[in-house]
MMTF fields as JSON, N, C-alpha, C and O atoms, coordinates in Angstrom:
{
  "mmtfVersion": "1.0.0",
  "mmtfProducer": "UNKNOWN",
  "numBonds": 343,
  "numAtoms": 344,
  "numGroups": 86,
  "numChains": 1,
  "numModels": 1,
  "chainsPerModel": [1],
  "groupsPerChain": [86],
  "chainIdList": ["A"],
  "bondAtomList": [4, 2, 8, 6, 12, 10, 16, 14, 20, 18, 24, 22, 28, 26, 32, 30, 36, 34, 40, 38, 44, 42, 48, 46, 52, 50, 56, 54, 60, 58, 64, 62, 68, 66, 72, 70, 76, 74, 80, 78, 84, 82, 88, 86, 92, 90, 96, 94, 100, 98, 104, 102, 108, 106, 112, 110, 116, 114, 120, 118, 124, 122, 128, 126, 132, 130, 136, 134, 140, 138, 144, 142, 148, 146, 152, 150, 156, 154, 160, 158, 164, 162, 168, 166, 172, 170, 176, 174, 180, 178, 184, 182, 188, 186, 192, 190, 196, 194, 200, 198, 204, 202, 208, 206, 212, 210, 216, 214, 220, 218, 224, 222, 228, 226, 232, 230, 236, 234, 240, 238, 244, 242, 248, 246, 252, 250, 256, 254, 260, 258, 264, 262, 268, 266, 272, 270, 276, 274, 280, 278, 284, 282, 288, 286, 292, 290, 296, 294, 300, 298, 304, 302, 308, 306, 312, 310, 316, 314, 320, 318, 324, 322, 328, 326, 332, 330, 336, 334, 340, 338],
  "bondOrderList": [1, 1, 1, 1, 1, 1, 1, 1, 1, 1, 1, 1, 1, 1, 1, 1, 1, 1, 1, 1, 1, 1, 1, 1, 1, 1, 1, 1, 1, 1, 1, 1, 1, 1, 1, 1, 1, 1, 1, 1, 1, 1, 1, 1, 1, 1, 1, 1, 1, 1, 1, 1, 1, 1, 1, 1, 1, 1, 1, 1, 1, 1, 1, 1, 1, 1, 1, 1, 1, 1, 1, 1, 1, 1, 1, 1, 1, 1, 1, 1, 1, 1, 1, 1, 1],
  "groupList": [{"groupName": "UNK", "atomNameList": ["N", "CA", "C", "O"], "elementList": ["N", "C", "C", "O"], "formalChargeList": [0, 0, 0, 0], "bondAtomList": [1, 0, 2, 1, 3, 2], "bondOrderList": [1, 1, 2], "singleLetterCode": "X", "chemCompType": "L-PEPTIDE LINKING"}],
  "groupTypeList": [0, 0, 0, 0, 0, 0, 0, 0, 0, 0, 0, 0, 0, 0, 0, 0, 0, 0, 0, 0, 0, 0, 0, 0, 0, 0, 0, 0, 0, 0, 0, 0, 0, 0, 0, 0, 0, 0, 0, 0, 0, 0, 0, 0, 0, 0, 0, 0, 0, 0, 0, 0, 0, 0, 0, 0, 0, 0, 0, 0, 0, 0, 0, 0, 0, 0, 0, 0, 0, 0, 0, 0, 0, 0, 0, 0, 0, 0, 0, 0, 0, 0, 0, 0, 0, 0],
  "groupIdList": [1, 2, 3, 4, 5, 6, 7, 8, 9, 10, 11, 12, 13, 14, 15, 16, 17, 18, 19, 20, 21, 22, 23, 24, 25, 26, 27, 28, 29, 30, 31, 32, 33, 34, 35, 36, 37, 38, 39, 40, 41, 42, 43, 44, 45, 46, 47, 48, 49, 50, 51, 52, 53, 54, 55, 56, 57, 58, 59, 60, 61, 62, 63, 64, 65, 66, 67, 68, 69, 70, 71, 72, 73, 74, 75, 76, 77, 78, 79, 80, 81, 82, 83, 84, 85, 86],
  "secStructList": [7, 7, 6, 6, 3, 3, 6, 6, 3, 3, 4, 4, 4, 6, 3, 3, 3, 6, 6, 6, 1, 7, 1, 1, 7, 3, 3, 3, 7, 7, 2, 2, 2, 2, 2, 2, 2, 2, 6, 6, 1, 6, 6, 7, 6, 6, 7, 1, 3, 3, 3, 3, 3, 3, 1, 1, 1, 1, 3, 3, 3, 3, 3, 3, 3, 1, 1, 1, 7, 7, 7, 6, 6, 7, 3, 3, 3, 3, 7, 7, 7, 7, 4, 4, 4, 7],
  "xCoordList": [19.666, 18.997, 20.046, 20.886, 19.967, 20.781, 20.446, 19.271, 21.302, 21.327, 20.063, 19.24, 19.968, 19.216, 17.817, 16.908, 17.666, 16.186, 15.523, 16.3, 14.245, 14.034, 12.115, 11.071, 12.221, 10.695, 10.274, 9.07, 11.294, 11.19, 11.065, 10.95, 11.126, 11.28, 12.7, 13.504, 12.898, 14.421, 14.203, 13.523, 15.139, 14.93, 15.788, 15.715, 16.36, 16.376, 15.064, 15.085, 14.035, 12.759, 12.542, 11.437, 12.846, 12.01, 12.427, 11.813, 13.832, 14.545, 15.465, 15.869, 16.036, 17.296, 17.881, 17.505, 19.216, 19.67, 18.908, 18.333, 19.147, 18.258, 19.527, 19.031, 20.588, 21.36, 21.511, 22.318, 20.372, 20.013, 18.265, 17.833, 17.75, 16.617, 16.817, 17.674, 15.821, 15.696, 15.34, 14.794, 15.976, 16.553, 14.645, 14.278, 13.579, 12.288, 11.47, 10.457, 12.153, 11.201, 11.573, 12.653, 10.598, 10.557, 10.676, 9.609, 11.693, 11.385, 10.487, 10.356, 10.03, 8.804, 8.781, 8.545, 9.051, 9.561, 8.232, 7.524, 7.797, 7.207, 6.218, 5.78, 5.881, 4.88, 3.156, 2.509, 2.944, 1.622, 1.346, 0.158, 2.498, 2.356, 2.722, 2.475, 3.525, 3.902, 2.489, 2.128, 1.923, 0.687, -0.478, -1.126, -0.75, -2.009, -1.274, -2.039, 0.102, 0.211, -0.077, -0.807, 0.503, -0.076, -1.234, -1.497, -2.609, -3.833, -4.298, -5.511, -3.716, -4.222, -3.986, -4.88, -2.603, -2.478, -1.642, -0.63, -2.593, -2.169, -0.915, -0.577, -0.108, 1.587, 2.54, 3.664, 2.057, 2.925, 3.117, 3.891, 2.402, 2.753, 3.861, 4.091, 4.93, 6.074, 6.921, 7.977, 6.917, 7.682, 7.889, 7.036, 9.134, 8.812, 8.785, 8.309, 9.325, 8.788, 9.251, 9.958, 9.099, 8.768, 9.355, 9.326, 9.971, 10.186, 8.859, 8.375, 8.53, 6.752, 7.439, 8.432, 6.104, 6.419, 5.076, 4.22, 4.622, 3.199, 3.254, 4.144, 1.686, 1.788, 0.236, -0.595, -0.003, -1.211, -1.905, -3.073, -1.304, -2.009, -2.25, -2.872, -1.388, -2.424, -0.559, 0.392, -0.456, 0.434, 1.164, 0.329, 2.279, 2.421, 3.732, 4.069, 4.144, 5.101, 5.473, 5.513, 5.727, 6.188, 7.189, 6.895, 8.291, 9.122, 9.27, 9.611, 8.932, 9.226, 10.547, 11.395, 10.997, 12.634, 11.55, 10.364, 13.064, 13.06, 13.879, 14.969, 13.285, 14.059, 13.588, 12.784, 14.236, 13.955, 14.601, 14.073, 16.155, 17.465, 17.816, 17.831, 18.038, 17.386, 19.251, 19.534, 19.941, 20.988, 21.875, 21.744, 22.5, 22.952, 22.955, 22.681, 23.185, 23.563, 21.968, 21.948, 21.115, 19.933, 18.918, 18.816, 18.315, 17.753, 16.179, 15.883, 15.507, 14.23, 13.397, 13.567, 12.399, 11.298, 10.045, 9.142, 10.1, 8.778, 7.318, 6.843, 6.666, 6.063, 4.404, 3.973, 3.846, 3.536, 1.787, 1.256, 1.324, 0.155, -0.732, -0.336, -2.347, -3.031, -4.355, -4.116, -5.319, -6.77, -7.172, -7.384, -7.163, -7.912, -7.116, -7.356, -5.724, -4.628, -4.747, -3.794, -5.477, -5.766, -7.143, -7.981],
  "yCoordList": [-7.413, -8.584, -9.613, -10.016, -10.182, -11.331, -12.491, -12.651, -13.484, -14.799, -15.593, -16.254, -15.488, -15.771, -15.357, -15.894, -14.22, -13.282, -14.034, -14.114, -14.635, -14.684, -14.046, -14.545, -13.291, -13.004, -12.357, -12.356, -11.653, -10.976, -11.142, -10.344, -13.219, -14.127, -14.335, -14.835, -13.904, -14.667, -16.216, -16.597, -16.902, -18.379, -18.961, -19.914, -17.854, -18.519, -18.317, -18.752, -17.631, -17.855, -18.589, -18.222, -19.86, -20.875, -22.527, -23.59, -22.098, -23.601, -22.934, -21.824, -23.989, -23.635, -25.043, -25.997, -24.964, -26.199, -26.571, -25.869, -27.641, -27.596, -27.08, -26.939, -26.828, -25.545, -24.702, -24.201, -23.826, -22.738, -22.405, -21.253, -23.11, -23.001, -22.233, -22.516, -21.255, -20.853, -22.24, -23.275, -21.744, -22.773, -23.151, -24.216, -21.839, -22.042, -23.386, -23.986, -23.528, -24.883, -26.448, -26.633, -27.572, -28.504, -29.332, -29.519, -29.966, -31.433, -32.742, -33.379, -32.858, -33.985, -35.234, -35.228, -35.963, -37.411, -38.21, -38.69, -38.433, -39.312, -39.68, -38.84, -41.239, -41.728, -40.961, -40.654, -40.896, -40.667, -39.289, -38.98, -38.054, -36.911, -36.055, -34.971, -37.561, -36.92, -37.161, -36.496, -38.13, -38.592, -37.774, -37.387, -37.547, -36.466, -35.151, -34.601, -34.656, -33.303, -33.456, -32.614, -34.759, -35.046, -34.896, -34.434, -35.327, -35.507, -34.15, -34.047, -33.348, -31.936, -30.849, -30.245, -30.784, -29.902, -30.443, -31.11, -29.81, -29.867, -29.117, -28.053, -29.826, -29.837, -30.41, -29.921, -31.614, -32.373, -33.414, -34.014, -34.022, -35.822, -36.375, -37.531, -35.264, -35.549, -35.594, -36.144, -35.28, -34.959, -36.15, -37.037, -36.231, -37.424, -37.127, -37.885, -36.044, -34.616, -34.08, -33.988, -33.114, -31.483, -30.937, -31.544, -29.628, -28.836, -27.618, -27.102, -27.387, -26.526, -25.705, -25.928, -24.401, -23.216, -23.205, -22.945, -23.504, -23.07, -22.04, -21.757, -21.381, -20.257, -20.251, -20.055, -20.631, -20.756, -21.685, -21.464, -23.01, -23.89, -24.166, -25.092, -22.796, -23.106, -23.261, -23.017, -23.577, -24.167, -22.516, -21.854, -21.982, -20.563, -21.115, -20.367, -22.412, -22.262, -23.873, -24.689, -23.921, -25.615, -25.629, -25.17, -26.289, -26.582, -28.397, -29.0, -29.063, -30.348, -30.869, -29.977, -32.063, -32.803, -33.897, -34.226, -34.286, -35.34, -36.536, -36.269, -37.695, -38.081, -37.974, -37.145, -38.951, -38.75, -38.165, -37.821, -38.221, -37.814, -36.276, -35.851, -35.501, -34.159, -33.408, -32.279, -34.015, -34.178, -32.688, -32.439, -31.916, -30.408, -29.871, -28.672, -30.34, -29.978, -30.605, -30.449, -31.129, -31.576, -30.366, -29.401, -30.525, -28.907, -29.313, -30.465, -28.449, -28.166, -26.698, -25.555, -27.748, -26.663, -26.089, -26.791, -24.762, -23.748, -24.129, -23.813, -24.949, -24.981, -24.088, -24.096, -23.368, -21.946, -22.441, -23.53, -21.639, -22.108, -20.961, -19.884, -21.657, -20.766, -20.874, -21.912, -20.673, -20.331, -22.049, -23.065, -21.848, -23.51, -24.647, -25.753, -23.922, -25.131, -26.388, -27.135, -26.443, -27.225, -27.214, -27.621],
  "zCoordList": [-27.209, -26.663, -26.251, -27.057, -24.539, -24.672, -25.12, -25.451, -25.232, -25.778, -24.887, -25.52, -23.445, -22.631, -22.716, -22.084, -23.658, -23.808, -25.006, -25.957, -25.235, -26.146, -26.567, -26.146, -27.151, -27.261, -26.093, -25.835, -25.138, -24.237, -22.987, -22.057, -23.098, -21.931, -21.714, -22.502, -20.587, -20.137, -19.41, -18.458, -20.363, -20.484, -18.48, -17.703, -18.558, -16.826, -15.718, -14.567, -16.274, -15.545, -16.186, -16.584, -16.892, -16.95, -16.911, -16.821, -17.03, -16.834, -16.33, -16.679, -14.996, -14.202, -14.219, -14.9, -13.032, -12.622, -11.044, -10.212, -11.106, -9.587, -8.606, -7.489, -8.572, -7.679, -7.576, -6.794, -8.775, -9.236, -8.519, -8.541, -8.158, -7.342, -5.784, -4.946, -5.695, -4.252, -3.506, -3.889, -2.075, -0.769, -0.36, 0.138, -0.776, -0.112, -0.829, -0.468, -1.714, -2.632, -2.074, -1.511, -2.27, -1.094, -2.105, -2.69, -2.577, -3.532, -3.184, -2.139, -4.228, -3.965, -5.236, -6.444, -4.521, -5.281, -4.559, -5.444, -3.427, -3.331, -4.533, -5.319, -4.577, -5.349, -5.622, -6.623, -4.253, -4.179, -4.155, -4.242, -4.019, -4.17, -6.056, -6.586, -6.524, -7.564, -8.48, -9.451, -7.963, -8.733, -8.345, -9.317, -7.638, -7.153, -8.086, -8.878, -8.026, -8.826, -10.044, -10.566, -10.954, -12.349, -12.621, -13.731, -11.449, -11.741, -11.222, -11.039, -11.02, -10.327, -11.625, -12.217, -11.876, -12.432, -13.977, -14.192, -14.794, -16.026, -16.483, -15.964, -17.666, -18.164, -17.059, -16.947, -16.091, -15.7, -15.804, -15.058, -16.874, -17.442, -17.44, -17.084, -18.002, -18.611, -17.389, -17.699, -16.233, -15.199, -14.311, -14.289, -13.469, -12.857, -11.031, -10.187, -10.845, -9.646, -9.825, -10.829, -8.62, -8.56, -7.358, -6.287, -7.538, -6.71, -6.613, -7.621, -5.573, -5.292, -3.881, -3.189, -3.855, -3.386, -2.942, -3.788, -1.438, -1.315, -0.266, 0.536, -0.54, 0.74, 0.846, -0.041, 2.735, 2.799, 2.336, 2.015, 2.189, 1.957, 0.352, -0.169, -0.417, -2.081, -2.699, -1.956, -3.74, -4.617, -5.214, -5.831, -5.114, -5.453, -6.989, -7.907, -6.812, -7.515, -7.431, -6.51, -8.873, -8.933, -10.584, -11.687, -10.15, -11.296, -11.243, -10.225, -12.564, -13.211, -12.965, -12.941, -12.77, -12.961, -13.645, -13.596, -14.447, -15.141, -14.132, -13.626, -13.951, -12.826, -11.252, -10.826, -10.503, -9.202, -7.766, -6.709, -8.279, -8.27, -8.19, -9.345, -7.492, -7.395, -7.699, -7.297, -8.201, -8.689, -9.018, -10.216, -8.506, -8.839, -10.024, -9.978, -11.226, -11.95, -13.266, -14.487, -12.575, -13.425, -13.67, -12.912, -14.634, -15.274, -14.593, -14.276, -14.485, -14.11, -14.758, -15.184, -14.447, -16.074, -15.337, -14.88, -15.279, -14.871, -15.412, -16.502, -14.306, -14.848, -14.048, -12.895, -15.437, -15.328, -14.417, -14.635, -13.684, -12.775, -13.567, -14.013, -13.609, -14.143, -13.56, -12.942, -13.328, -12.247, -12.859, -12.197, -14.368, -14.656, -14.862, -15.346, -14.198, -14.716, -13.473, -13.251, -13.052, -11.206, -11.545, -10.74]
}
């Protein structure tokens, strides 16, 4: 088992650096978008935006920053989409 594996999750599917993110994800800082995602989708209180992955109009993929600052070396957290999580 690596150090990175835990419980059979590899912890880089779930926190990266944000220079560790694919080029297809769109950072989103604005005010009024970070606030509609808080009120949309649940486990993003804590976040202050988001990097998101849509296709077709629906939400395929979204990771949390702490911060607004989309900064290279700042960590970002998977956060997991589920049918009732929206």
């Amino acid at each position: 088992m690596e150090l990175d594996d835990v419980n059979g999750v590899n912890v880089n599917d779930l926190v990266k650096k944000v220079s560790e993110l694919p080029a297809n994800l769109r950072f989103v800082n604005n005010n009024y978008l970070v606030s509609y995602i808080k009120d949309s989708i649940k486990k993003t209180e804590k976040y202050d935006s988001f990097f998101i992955n849509t296709k077709d109009k629906q939400l395929e993929e979204i990771w949390g920053m702490n911060g607004k600052n989309p900064d290279a070396n700042k960590y970002v957290y998977k956060i997991t989409l589920e049918r009732n999580n929206m």
